[in-house]
C-alpha positions as CSV (number, residue, x, y, z in Angstrom):
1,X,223.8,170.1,131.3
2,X,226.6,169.2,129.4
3,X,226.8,167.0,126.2
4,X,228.7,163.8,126.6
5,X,232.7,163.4,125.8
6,X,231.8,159.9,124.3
7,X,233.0,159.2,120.8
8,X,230.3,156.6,119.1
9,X,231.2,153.8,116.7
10,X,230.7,155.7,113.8
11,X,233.2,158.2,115.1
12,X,230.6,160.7,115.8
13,X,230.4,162.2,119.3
14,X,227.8,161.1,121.3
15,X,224.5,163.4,121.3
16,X,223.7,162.2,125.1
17,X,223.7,164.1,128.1
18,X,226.2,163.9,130.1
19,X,225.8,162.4,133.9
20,X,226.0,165.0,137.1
21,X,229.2,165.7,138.1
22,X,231.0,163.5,135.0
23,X,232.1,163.8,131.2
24,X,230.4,160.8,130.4
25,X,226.6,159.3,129.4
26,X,225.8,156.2,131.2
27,X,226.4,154.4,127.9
28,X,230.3,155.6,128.0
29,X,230.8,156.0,131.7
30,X,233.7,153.9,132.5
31,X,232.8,153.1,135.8
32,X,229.3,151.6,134.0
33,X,231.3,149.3,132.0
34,X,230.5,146.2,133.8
35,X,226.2,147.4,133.9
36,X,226.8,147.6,130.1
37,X,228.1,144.3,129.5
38,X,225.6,142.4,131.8
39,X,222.6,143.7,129.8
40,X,224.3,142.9,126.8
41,X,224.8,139.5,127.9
42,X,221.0,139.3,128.4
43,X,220.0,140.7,124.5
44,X,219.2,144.4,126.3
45,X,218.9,146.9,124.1
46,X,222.0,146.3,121.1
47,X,222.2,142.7,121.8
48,X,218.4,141.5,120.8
49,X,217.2,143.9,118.4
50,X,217.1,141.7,115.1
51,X,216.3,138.6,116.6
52,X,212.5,139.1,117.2
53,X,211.9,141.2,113.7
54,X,213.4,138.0,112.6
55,X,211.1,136.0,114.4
56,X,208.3,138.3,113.0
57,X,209.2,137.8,109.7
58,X,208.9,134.1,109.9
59,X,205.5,134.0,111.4
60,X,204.1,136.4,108.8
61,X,205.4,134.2,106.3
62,X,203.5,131.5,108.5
63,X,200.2,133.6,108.2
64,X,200.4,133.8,105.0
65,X,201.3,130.5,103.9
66,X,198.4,129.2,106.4
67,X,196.2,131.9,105.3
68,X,196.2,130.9,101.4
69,X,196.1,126.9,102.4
70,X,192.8,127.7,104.4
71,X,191.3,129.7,101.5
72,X,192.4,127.1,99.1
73,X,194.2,129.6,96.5
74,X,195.3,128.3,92.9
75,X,197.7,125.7,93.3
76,X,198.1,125.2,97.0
77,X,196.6,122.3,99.3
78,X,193.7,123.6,100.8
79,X,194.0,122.6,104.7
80,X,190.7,122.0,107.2
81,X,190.1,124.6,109.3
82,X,189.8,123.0,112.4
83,X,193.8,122.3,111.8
84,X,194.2,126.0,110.7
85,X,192.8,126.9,113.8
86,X,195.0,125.1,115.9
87,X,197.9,126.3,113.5
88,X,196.7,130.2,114.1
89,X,196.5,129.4,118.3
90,X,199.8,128.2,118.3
91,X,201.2,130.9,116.2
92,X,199.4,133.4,118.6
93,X,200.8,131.9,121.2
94,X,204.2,131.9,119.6
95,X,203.5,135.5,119.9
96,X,203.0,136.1,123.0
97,X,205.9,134.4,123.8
98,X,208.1,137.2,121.8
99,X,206.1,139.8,123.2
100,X,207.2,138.5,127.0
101,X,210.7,138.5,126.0
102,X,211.2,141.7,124.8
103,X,209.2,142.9,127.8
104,X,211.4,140.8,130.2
105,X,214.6,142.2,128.1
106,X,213.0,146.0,128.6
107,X,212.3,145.0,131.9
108,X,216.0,144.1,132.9
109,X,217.5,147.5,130.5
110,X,215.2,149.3,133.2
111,X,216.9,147.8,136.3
112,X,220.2,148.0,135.2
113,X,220.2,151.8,134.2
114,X,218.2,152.0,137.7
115,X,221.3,150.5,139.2
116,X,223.4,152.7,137.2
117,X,221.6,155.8,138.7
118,X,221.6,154.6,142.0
119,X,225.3,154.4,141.7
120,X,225.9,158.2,140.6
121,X,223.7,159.3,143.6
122,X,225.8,156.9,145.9
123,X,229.0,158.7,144.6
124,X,227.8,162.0,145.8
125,X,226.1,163.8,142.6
126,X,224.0,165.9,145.0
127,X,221.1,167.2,144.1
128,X,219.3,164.3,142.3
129,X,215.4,163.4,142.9
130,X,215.7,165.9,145.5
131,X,218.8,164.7,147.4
C-alpha cells in the first residue's frame, strides 16, 4: 500500500498508510474532515491528551500531601486516619472517574474511525474484510 500524500504540521509528510483506492490517511482524507472535527470536539485523541496527565499530577500531589499529614512528617499537621481514609476513597474514586473518561473518549475515537471505514467500503474500495 501506498504512503499517504498528507503533509503534517511540522511540515513533514505523513508516515500513514494511505486508504484503498485514495492518496490520503483517514487523518488527511478530505472527505473525513467533518469525522475529524466531531471527535475533536469530544477531546478524541489531540483534543484531550494533557488534561488528564494534568489531572494526574494534581492527585499525586494530593497523595502526597495526604500521605505525609497521615504519617505526621516534620513540620506538617498530622491528620486522623479515619479522615485520611475518606480523603484516599474519594481520591480513588476521583480516579476512576478519569479512567472512564478516557475510556468513553477511546471509546467514541473507535466509532468514529469505524464510521470512517464504513464510509470507504460504501464508496466502492472493493476488496475490504472480504467484500
Amino acid at each position: 500500500m501506498a504512503l499517504c500524500s498528507g503533509i503534517k504540521a511540522d511540515g513533514g509528510r505523513c508516515r500513514a498508510q494511505a486508504i484503498r483506492n485514495s492518496e490520503w490517511c483517514i487523518g488527511h482524507d478530505p472527505d473525513q474532515s467533518e469525522a475529524r472535527r466531531r471527535r475533536a470536539s469530544k477531546g478524541g485523541k489531540r483534543g484531550g491528551r494533557g488534561r488528564p496527565q494534568a489531572e494526574l499530577a494534581g492527585i499525586k500531589a494530593l497523595l502526597s500531601d495526604l500521605t505525609e499529614r497521615v504519617l505526621g512528617g516534620e513540620g506538617v499537621e498530622q491528620l486522623e486516619s479515619g479522615r485520611a481514609a475518606v480523603a484516599n476513597q474519594l481520591i480513588n474514586t476521583r480516579l476512576r472517574a478519569i479512567e472512564q473518561e478516557r475510556k468513553n473518549r477511546e471509546t467514541e475515537d473507535l466509532e468514529a474511525r469505524i464510521e470512517a471505514l464504513e464510509r470507504v467500503r460504501e464508496k466502492g474500495a472493493g476488496g475490504w474484510l472480504g467484500a
